[in-house]
N, C-alpha and C positions, 0 to 999 in steps of 0.2 A: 570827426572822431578824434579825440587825443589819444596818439600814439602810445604814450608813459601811463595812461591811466586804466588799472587793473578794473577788471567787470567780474559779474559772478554769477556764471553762467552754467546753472545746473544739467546737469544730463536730458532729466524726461519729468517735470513737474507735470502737474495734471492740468487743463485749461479748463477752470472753472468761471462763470461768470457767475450773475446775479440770479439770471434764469433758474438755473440748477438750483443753488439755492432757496429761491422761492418755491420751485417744485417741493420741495423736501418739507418746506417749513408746512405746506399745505396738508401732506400727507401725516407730518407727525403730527396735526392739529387735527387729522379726519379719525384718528385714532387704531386706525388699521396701519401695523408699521410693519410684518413679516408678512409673508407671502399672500395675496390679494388683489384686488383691481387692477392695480397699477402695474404686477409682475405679467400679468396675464393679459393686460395692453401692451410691454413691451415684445413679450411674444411675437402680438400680433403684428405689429410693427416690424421686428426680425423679418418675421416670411414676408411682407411686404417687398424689406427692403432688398433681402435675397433672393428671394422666389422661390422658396420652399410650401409647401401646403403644411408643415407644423415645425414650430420651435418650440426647445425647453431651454426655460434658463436655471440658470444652477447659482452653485457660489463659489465655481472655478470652473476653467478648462478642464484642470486636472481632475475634480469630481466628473465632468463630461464623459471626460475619456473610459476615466476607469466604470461607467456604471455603463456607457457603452458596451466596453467589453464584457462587465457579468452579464447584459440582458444578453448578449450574443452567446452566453454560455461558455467565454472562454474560459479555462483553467488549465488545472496541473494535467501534464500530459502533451498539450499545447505548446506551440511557438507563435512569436509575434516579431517581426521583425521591426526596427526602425533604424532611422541614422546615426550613428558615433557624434556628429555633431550635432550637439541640439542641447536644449535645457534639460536639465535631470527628469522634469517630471513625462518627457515622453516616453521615454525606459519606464521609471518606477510603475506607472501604474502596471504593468507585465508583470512585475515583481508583487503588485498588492494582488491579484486575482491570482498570482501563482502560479503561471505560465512561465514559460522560458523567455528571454531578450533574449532579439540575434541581430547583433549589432553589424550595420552595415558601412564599409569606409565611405567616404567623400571620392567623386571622378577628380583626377589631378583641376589644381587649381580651378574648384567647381565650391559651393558652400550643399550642392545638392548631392543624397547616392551617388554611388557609382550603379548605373542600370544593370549594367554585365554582372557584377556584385552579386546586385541584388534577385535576378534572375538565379544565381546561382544560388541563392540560401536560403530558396521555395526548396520543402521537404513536405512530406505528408501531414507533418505534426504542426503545417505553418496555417492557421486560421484565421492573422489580418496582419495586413502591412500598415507603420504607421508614418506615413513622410509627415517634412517637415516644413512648411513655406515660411524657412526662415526669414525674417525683416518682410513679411509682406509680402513677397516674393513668389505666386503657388508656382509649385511645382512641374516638372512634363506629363501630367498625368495619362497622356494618350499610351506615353511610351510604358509606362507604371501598368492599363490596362493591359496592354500588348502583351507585357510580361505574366501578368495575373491569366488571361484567354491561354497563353501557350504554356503554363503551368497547370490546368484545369484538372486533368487526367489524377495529379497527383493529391486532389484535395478532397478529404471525408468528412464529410459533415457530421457533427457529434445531438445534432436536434432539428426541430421544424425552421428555424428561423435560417440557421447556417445553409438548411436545403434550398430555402428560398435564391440562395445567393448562387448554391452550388460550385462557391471558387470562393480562392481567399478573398476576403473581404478587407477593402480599404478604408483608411478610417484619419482622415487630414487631422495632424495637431496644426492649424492655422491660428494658433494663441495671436499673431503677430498681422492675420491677411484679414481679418473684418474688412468689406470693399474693394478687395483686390479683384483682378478679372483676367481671363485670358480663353483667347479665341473665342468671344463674347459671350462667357459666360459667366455668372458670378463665382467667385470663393463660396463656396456651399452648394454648388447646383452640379459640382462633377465629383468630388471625391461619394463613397458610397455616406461615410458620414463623414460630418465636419464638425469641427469645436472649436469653440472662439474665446478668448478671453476678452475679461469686459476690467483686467488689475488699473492698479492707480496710474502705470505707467503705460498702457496702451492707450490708442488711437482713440478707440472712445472708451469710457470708462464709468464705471458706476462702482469705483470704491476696490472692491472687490466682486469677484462674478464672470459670469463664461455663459457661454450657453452652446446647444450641440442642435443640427439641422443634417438631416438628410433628403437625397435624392426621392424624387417625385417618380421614375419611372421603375423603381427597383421590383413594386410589386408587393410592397409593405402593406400591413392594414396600418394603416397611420393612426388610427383610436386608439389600438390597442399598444403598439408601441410610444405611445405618448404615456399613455397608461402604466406601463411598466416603468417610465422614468419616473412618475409623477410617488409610484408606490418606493421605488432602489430609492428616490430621492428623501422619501420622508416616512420613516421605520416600518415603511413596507405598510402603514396604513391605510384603508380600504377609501378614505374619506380626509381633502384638507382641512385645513382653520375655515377656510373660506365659506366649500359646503356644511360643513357643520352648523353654519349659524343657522341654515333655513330650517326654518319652524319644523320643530317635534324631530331634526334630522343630528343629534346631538349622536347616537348609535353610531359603531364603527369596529371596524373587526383588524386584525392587523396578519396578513394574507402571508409573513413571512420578516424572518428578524432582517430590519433591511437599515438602510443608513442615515445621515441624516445631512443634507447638503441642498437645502432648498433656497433661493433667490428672496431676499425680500422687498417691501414693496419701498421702502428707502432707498434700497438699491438702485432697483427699477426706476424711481422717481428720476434720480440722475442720470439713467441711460436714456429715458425719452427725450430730456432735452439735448442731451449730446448727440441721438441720434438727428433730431432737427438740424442740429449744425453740423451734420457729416462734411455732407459736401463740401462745405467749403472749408472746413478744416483738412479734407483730405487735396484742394486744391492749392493750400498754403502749404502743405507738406511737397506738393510737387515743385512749388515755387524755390523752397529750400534746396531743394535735392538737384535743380537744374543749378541753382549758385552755386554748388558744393563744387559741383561737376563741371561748372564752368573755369573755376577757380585750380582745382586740383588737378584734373587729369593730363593738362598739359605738363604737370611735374612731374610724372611719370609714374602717381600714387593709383593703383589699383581700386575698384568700385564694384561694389554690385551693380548691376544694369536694373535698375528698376521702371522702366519704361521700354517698350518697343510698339512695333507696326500690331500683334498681335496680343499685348500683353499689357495690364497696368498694376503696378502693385500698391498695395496700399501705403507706401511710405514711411515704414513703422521704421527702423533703422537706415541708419548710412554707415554704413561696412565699409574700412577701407584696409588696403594691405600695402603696406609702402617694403617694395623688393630689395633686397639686399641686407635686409636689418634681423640679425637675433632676436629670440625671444628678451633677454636683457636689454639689449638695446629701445626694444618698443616700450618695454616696462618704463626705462629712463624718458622717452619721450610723452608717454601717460603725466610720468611726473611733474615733467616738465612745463606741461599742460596745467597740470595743477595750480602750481606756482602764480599762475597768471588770471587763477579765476574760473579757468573751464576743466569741466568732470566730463572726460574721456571714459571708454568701457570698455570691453571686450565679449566678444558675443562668436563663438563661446569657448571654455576650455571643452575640449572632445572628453565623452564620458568615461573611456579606456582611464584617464588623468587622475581621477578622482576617485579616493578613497573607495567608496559604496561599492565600485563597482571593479577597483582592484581588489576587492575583495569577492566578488562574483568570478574571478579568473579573468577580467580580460587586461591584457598589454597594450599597453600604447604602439608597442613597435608593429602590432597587427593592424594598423589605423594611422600610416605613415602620412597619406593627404591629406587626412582631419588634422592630425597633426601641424602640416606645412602651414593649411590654412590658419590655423591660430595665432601660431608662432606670430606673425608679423603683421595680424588684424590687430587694426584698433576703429571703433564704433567713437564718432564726431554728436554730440548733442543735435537731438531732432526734433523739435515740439514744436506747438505752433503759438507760445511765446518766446518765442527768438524773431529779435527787430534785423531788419537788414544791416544795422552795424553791428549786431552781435556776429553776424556771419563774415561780416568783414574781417571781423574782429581773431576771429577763429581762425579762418583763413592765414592770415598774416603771421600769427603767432605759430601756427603748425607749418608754414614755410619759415620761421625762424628755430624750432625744433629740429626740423631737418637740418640746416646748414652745419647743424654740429656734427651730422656721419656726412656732411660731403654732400647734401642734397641728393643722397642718392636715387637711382633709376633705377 
């Protein structure tokens, strides 16, 4: 590699080949281009590759979540809790069904809850917690049940489905763990539900798109709760595009003004071949993440641990927190980043920060961890177009960033 010579090394482009492409060309030439075959082979494909008995896919996480929480009946009255640190859209949807957010801080030098927190901010009126398996990362969900089993007593179910659960109900925003696993089980086989995003800058990706999987042992009639996505998803119509075409089945009633967030089969067409190339996109991911890690941590730059004896995450960020530096100062070394070619990020400012939701009343000073942790995070480009000299490349450049506060530790 030449030292002097600048590269241009995006954050998270999508890894599209030829494949993908051809899927797509086929489908827009089969003339079925919105929800169809293809949405409903990727489906099936999901529970395959999770081990759920049903998936729905959508045309976001965030549709996920929020039609989640209307089938569950949450609303005004209600509390939902989630993490301070996280993307906006794991608060908003609380906000769109009309419920209360109850923001939970971060454990010191943790990107997850604090448990004790959030143990403490189960009330009567809380009917699901929503964690967050930031960068791929899931969560201690044994510890999350623990909390939910010894907060039981306090929780009133407002219809049939909440009794079914008879406790708050958990509900993973995994926008970031598609494939992640821990105590050998998939991401979507332990939270009660789970949502995944399928955006242009996730692991796998079909453009835009998400889709939601729930647990097999809850005790769900799985028809019928598919069913209710199928109708929140597409104006509460009795009947898709799809059943419509069969003979003389044109009739169709619409059960309830409902929304409109359905997956199409263009969509889908991309996510089947990316699901094909999971794996080994998620073992190029791990390959980066051991360089990173090999490179950095002796400088004494802080990491999320995305690997252990019981745990594997899906690789979606590299989170790093280099100690002793300002929020101004990391900003300058973003820059500085810049300068040379590579798009640096930050994941995330804490929601207390932001506008929407200093407008909801909350303070940053009540969310001092999320806080800490931001301040001095900065997110390294992670995709699985990056050459092993781009990573050297990276490397080198963010130990010449640092030497301007001193290389600090």
């Amino acid at each position: 590699m030449i030292e002097n010579e600048i590269r241009n090394i995006p954050f998270s482009p999508p890894d599209l080949t030829d494949a993908e492409i051809e899927e797509v060309i086929k489908t827009l030439k089969s003339g079925w281009i919105t929800t169809g075959p293809k949405t409903k082979e990727f489906e099936r494909r999901i529970v395959e590759y999770v081990g759920t008995n049903k998936a729905v896919c959508l045309n976001s996480a965030t549709a996920a979540m929020e039609l989640t929480l209307r089938i569950l009946g949450v609303g005004p009255g209600d509390e939902v809790i989630t993490s301070a640190y996280t993307y906006t859209a794991s608060a908003s949807v609380i906000e769109h069904v009309g419920a209360k957010i109850v923001l939970v801080d971060t454990a010191p030098d943790s990107f997850e809850m604090d448990y004790e927190k959030l143990a403490d901010a189960i009330t009567e009126k809380t009917k699901v917690i929503i964690p967050v398996d930031l960068a791929g990362k899931m969560c201690d969900y044994d510890t999350i049940f623990e909390i939910v089993e010894s907060k039981k007593k306090l929780f009133k179910p407002n219809n049939e489905i909440q009794q079914v659960f008879n406790r708050v109900i958990v509900m993973s925003d995994a926008a970031h763990a598609f494939g992640a696993e821990r105590k050998g089980l998939k991401c979507g086989q332990v939270a009660d539900f789970t949502t995944f995003s399928f955006h242009a800058v996730k692991n796998l990706t079909t453009a835009e798109g998400g889709a939601v999987v729930w647990r097999n042992d809850i005790g769900l009639d799985d028809a019928w709760l598919y069913q209710q996505f199928m109708l929140y998803s597409l104006h509460g119509q009795s009947k898709d595009a799809l059943a419509k075409t069969q003979k003389g089945a044109w009739e169709y009633d619409i059960v309830y003004p409902g929304y409109k967030c359905n997956m199409t089969d263009i969509m889908a067409s991309i996510g089947l071949v990316q699901l094909e190339r999971y794996n080994s996109l998620l073992k190029r991911r791990r390959e980066i993440i051991e360089t990173y890690d090999r490179e950095l941590l002796p400088l004494g730059i802080q990491t999320l641990q995305h690997y252990g004896t019981d745990f594997s995450s899906s690789g979606h960020l590299y989170l790093t927190r280099i100690p002793g530096i300002s929020e101004e100062e990391r900003n300058e070394i973003i820059v500085k980043m810049a300068d040379v070619g590579i798009a640096c990020n930050v994941h995330y400012k804490p929601l207390p920060m932001l506008t929407a939701y200093k407008n909801l009343g909350f303070i940053t000073k009540d969310y001092l961890n999320a806080f800490n942790m931001y301040k001095n995070e900065i997110s390294l480009p992670l995709h699985t177009l990056l050459s092993d000299e781009d990573l050297e490349y990276i490397c080198l450049n963010l130990k010449k960033s640092l030497e301007c506060f001193g290389g600090r530790k």
